[in-house]
N, C-alpha and C positions, 0 to 999 in steps of 0.2 A: 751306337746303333739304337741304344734304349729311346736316346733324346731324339732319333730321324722318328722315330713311328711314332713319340708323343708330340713332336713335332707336327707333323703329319697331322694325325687326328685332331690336334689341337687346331688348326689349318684350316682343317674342314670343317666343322663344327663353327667356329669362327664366319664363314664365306656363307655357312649353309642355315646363319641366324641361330645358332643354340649356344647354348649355356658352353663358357670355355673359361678354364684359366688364364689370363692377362698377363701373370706372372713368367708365363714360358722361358725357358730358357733360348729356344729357337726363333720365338714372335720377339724376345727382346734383340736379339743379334741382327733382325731385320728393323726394326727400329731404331739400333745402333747405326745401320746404313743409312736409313733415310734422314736422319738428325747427320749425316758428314754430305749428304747432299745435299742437304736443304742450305749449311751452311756455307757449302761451296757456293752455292746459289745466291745466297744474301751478301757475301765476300768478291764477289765476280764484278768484273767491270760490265758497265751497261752491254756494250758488242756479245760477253762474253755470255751473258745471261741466257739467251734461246737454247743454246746448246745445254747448257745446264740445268734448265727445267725442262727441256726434254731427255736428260741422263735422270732426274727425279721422277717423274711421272710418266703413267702408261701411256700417257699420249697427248702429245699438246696439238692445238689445231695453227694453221698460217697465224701469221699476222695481230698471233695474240701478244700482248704485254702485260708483265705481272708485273708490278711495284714490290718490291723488298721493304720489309723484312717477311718471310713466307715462312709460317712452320709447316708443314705435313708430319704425318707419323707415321708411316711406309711409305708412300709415294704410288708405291706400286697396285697402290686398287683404287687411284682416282685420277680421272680421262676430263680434260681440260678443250671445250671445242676450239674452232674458229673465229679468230676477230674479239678475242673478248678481251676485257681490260678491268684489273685488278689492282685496288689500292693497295697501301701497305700494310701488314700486322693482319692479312689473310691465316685464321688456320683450319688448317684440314685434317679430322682425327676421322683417318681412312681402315678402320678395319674391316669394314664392311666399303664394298663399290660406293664413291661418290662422281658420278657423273655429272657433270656441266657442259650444256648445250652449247651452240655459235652464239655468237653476238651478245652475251651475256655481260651484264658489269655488273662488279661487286666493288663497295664501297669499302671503306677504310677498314680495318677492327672485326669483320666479319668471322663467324665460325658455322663450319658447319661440321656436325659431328654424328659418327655413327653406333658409340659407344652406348651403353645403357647399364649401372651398374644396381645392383639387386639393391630393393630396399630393405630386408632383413639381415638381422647384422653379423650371424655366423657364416652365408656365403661372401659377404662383403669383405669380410675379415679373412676367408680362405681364399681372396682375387678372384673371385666369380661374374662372370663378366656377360654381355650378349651385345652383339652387331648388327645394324639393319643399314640397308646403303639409303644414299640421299640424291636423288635426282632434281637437277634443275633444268629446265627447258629452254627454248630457243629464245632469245630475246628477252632476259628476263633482267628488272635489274633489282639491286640487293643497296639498301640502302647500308650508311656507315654503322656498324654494330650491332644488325640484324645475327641472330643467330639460330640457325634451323637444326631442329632438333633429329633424333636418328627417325630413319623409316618415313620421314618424307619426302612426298615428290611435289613442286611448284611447276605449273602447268606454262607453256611458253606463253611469253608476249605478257607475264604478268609483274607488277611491280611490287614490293615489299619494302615499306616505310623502316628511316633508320630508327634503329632501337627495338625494333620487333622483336616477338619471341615467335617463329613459328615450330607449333607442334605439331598440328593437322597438315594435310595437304589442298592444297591450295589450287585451284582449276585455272587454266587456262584465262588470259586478258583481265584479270582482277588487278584493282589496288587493295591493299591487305596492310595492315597497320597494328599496331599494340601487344599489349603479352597479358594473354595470348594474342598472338595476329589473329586479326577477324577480317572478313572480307567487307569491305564498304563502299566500292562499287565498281564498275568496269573502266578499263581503260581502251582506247580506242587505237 
């Protein structure tokens, strides 16, 4: 009962952007699930794979295809739209909402991650941890090994060069390049 209410708070705290243990007993046994899903995932014959990443995540959209291998680390707080198309070696460190619009492509090696661990070294050292979610918009594409850091959002219709680091959030019909990604001009 001890572990449902630290649990719990730990949850919420987590969801709601503040300082949480990572070490949970209860956040690792959801973890533990999402790691035999994702595997099932990566293990699965091509037919079998829709069903499977829609048994991993909140929600996938039609006619999306993911390339394997996929890590997630829950599954369960990141929502995958429409028509999008994902290379292999995608990971998703969801502890915070990561959202992905329609029509979205992401390139090979891609991460995007919602994690932020302290830079001072006695909470680092006690798992001290903070989540911010990561939105990407409709029509966006992600080149191969771009990786977007927590807490932002890339605006639809905009594209992101591979190898990028983005930190900032990124507006709407940009091309966006380097680490950090900087925006250097529009795309049409």
């Amino acid at each position: 009962m001890n572990v449902d209410l630290q649990l719990l708070t730990t949850r919420q705290r987590m969801t709601e952007g503040q300082p949480f243990r990572h070490d949970n007993p209860g956040l690792r046994a959801e973890r533990d699930a999402g790691e035999r899903k994702c595997r099932a995932f990566n293990d699965a014959e091509p037919t079998e794979r829709p069903a499977r990443l829609a048994d991993l995540l909140a929600s996938v959209g039609a006619r999306t295809d993911v390339r394997p291998p996929l890590t997630v680390e829950f599954g369960i707080r990141t929502r995958l739209g429409a028509r999008c198309v994902v290379g292999p070696g995608l990971v998703v460190q969801d502890h915070a909402e990561v959202i992905i619009g329609d029509d979205v492509q992401i390139g090979a090696g891609v991460q995007l991650l919602t994690l932020t661990l302290p830079v001072q070294a006695a909470p680092r050292r006690d798992k001290w941890a903070a989540a911010s979610p990561v939105t990407i918009g409709d029509n966006v594409s992600l080149g191969a090994g771009v990786i977007v850091n927590p807490g932002v959002r890339i605006g639809s219709d905009t594209v992101v060069g591979a190898g990028s680091v983005v930190i900032d959030d990124l507006p709407d019909g940009v091309l966006a390049v380097g680490n950090p990604a900087k925006v250097i001009g529009k795309v049409g």
